[in-house]
C-alpha positions as CSV (number, residue, x, y, z in Angstrom):
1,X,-1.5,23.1,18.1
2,X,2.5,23.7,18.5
3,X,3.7,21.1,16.4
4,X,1.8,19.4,13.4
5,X,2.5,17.8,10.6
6,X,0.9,17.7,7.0
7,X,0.5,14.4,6.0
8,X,0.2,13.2,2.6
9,X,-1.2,9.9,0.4
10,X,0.0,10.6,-3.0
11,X,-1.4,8.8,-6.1
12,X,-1.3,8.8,-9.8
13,X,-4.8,10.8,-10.4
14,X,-5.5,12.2,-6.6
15,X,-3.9,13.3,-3.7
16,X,-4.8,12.9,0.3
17,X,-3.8,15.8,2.5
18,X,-4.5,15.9,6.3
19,X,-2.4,17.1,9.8
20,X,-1.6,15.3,12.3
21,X,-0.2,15.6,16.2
22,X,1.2,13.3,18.7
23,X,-2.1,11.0,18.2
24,X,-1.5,10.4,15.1
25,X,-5.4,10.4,13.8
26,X,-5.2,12.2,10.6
27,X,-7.7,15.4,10.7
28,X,-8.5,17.7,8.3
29,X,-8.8,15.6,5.3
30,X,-8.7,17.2,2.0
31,X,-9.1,15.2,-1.3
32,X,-7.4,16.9,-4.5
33,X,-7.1,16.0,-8.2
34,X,-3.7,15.6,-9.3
35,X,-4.8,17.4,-12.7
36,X,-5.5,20.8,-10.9
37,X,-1.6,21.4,-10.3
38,X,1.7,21.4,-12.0
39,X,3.6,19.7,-8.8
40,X,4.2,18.6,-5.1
41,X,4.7,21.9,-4.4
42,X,1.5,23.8,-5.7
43,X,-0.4,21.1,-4.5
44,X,0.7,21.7,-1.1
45,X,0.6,25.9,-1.4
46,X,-2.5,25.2,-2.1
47,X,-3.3,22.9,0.5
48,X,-2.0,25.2,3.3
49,X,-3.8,28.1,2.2
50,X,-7.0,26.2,2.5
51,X,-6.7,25.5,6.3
52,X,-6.8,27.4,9.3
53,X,-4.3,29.9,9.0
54,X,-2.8,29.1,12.9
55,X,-2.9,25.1,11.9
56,X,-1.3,25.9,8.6
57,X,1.5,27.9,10.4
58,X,1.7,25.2,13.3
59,X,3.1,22.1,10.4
60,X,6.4,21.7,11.2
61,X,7.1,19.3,8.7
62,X,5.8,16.7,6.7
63,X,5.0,12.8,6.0
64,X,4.4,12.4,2.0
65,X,3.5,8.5,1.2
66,X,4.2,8.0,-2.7
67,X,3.6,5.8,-5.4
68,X,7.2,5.1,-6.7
69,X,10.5,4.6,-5.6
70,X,11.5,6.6,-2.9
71,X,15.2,6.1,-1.6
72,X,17.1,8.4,-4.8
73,X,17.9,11.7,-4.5
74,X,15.0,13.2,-6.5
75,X,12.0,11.1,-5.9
76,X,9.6,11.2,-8.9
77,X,5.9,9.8,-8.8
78,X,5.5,7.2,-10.9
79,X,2.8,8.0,-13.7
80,X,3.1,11.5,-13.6
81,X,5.9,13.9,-14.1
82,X,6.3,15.6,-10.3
83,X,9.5,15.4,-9.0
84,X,11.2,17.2,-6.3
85,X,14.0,16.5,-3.8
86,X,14.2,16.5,-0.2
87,X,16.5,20.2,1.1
88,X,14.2,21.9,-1.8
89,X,11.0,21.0,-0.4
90,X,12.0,21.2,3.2
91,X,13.4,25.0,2.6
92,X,10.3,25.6,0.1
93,X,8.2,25.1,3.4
94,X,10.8,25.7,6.5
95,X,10.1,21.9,7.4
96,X,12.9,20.9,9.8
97,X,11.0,17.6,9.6
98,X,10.1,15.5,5.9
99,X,9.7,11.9,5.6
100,X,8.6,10.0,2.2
101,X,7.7,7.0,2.1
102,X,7.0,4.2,-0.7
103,X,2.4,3.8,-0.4
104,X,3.2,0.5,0.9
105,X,5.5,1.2,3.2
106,X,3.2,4.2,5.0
107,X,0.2,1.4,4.5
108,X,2.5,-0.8,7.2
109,X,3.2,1.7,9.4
110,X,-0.6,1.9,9.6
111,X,-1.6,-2.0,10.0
112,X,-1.0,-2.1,13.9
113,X,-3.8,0.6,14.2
114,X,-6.6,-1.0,12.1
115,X,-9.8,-1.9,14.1
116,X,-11.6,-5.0,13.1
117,X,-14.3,-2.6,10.9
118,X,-10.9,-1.9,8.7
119,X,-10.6,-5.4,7.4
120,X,-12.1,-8.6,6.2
121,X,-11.1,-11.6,7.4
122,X,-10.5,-14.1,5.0
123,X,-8.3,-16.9,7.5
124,X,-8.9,-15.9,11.0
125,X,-5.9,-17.9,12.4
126,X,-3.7,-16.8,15.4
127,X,-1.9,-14.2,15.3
128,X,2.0,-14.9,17.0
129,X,2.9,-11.7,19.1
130,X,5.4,-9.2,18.1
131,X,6.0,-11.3,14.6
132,X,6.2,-9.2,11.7
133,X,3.0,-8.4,9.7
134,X,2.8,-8.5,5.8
135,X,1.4,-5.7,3.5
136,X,0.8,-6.2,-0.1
137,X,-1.2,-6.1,-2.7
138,X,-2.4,-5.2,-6.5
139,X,-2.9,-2.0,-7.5
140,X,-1.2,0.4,-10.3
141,X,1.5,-2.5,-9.5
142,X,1.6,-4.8,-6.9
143,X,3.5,-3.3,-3.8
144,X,5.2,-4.7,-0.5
145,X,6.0,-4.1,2.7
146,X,6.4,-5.8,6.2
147,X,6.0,-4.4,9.5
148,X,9.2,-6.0,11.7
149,X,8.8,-5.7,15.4
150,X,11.9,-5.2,17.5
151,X,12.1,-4.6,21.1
152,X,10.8,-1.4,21.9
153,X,9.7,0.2,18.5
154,X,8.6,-1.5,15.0
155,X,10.1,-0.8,11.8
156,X,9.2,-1.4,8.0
157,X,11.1,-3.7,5.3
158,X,9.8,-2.4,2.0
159,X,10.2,-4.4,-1.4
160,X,9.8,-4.8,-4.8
161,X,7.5,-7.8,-4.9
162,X,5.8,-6.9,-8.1
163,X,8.9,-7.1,-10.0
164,X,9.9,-10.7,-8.7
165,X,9.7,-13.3,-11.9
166,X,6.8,-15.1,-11.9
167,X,6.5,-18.9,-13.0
168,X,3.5,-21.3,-13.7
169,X,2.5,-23.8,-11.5
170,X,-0.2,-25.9,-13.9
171,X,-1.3,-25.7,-17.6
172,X,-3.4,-22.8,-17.4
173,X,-1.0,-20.6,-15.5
174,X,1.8,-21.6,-18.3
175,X,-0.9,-20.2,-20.7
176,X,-1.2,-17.4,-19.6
177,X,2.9,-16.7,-18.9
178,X,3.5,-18.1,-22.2
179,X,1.1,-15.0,-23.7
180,X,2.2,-12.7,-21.6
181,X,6.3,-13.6,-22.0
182,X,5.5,-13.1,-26.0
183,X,3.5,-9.2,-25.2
184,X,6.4,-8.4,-22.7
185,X,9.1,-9.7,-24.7
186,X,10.5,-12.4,-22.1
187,X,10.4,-11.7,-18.4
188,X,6.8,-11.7,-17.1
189,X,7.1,-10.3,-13.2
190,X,4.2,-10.4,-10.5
191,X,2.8,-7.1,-11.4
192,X,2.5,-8.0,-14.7
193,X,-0.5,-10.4,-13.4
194,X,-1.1,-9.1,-10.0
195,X,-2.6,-5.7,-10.9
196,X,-5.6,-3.9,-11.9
197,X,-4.1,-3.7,-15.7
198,X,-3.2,-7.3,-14.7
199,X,-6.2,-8.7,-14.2
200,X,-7.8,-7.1,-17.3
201,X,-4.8,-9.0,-18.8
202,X,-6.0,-12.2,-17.5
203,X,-9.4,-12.0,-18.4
204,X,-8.4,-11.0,-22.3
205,X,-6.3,-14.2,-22.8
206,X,-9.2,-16.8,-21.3
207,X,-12.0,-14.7,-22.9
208,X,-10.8,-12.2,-25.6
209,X,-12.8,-9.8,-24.6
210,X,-11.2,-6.6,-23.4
211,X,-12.1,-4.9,-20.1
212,X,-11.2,-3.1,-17.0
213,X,-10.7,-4.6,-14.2
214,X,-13.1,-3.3,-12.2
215,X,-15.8,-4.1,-15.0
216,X,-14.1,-7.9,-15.1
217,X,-15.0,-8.0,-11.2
218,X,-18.4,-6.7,-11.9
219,X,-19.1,-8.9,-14.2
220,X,-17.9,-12.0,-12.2
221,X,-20.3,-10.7,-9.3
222,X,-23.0,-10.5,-11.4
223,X,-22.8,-14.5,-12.2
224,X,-20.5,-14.0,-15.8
225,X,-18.6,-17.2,-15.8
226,X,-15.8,-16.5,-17.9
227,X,-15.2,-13.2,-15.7
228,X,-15.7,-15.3,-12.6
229,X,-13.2,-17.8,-14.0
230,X,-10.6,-15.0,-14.8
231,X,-11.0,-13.6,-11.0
232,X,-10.2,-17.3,-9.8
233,X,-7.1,-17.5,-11.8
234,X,-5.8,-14.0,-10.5
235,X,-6.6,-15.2,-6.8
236,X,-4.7,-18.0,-7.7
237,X,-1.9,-16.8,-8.4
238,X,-2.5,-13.9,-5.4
239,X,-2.7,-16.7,-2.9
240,X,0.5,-18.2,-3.9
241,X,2.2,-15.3,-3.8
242,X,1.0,-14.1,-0.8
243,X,2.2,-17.2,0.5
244,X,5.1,-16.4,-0.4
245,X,5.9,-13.6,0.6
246,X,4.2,-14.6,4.3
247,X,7.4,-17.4,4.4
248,X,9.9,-14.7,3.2
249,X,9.0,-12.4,5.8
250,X,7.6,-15.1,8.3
251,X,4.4,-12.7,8.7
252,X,3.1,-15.4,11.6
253,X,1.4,-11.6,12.9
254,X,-0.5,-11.4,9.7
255,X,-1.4,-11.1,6.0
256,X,-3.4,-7.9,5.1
257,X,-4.1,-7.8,1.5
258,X,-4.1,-4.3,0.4
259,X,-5.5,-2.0,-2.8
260,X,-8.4,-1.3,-4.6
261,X,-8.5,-4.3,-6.7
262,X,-8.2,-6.7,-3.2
263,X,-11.2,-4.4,-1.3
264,X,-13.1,-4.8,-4.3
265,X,-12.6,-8.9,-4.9
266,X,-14.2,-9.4,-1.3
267,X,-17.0,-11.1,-2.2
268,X,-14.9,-13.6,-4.3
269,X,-12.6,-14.8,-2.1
270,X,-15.3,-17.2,-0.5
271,X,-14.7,-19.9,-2.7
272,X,-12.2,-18.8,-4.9
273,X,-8.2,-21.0,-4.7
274,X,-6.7,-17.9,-3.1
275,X,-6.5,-20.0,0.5
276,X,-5.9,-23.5,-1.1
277,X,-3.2,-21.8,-3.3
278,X,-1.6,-19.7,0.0
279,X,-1.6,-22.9,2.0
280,X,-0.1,-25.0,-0.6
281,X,3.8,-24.2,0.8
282,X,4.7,-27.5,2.2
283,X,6.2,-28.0,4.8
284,X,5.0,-24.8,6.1
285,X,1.2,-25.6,5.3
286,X,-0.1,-25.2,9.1
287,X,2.0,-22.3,9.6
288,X,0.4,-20.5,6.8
289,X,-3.0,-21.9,8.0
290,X,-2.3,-20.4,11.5
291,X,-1.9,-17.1,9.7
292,X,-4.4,-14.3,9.7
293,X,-5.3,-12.8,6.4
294,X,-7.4,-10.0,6.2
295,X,-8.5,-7.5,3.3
296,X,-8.1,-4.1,4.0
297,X,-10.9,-1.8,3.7
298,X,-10.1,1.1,5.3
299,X,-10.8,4.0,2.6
300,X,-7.3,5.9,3.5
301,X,-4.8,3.3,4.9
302,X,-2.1,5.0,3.2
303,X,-2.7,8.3,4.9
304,X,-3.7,6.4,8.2
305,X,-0.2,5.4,8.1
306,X,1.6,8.3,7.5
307,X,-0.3,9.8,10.3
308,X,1.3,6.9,12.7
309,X,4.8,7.8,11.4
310,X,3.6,11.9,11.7
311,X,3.2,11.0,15.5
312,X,6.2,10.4,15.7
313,X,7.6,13.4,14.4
314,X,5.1,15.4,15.9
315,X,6.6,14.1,19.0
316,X,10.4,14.5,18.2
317,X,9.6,18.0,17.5
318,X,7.8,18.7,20.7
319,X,10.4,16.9,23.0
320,X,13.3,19.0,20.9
321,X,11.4,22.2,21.7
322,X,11.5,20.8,25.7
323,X,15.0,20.5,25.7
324,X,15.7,23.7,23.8
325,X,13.7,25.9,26.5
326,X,16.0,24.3,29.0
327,X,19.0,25.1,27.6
328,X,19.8,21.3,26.3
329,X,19.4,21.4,23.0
């Protein structure tokens, strides 16, 4: 129990907490409402003080996977007004260790360790060794990120895919952009569609009737045809853009399809366009078909990543504390 780290999946309305060592399988998993606490940093007091007073004083520092831009000087969560910066929190804590991450970026750190009961496969394919792997997916947006492989370690290219303009490819999609350009006064970008407040878009221009996306999804499942006609457009468009995005980042190692909204269209892929509308990238059509995609399903992939990167810093810290007794640090 020398060196841990706390790990963290922040989001808009609740927080993930756990440690982590060298194996990077988080432990400990607490669950806290964003509500109960004015900040990052009374969250975490009162994380700390919950645990086991030698694993609280054994965290050497930290992994913190956020919803929101992450690479400024004061990183602020998006949808909620906590904000700190990087020397304040480490001294707040004595961290000699704190890494944050974009969600989607932790979620790709994470996509080498899922087991085949993390996913669903929605194109098996075959999988090209040590090519990069592709994260994204609707959510409160619609994040990004690629797992690169490189020899000897693996790193992660996060974007901005959600924010990419998005254009109509027949008559209904130009419907739907053409109502959308007059509510967002222009630009219409990815997230705009691909999201949970996205999707409940969709379904309000094709049906006028207004209603989350979770309840359009329900619906659908429960045999509504106009619900099950608004999912197909959004998996339309998801499959395109996933497509993609598989090209841009030649993701020959994989597609996983992350988010609550993905997890909770599984049983509407079957049948749906979103494979006829990823494949439709010619000349690259077998490529894409050779492609895995899968749905993530794992109920903490976020933290499950963060505790990969954790290892890591777990193990930094104990190989620094090696040297350091021998005199070579």
């Amino acid at each position: 129990m020398s060196h841990l780290i706390l790990i963290a999946d922040i989001g808009g309305t609740s927080s993930r907490l756990a440690l982590v060592g060298v194996d990077g399988v988080p432990s400990d998993i607490q669950i806290h409402r964003n509500d109960s606490f004015a900040g990052f940093e009374s969250m975490i007091e009162a994380d700390l003080a919950a645990r086991d007073p030698a694993a609280a004083h054994a965290v050497r520092g930290a992994v913190l996977a956020i919803a929101g831009p992450v690479d400024i000087e004061e990183v602020r969560l998006t949808n909620r007004d906590w904000a700190f910066t990087r020397p304040e929190l480490s001294a707040r804590f004595g961290w000699d260790r704190l890494a944050v991450l974009n969600d989607f970026e932790a979620l790709a750190h994470g996509v080498p360790a899922l087991g085949a009961d993390d996913v669903v496969t929605i194109n098996p394919g075959h999988a090209a060794p040590d090519a990069p792997c592709l994260a994204c997916g609707p959510g409160t947006g619609f994040g990004t990120a690629a797992l690169v492989r490189v020899p000897g370690h693996a790193t992660v290219v996060k974007g901005e895919g959600g924010h990419v303009r998005l254009g109509a490819v027949n008559v209904q999609e130009a419907r739907l952009l053409a109502h959308l350009s007059r509510a967002f006064g222009g630009t219409v970008s990815v997230e705009n569609v691909l999201s949970g407040s996205g999707l409940a878009r969709v379904h309000q221009v094709f049906s006028g009737d207004r209603l989350e996306s979770h309840a359009v999804i329900a619906a659908a499942e429960a045999g509504d045809e106009e619900a099950l006609e608004s999912c197909h457009i959004f998996l339309r468009v998801f499959g395109r853009i996933a497509g993609d995005l598989a090209l841009l980042f030649d993701a020959r190692g994989g597609v996983f399809l992350a988010g609550g909204v993905s997890a909770g269209l599984v049983p509407l892929f079957a049948g749906s366009p979103f494979m006829e509308a990823f494949l439709e990238h010619p000349p690259f059509d077998e490529r894409l078909a050779a492609t895995p995609v899968s749905v993530i399903t794992h109920p903490t992939p976020g933290l499950f990543g963060a505790g990969q990167v954790g290892a890591g810093l777990a193990r930094d810290g104990l190989a620094r504390d090696g040297l350091a007794r021998n005199g070579l640090a």
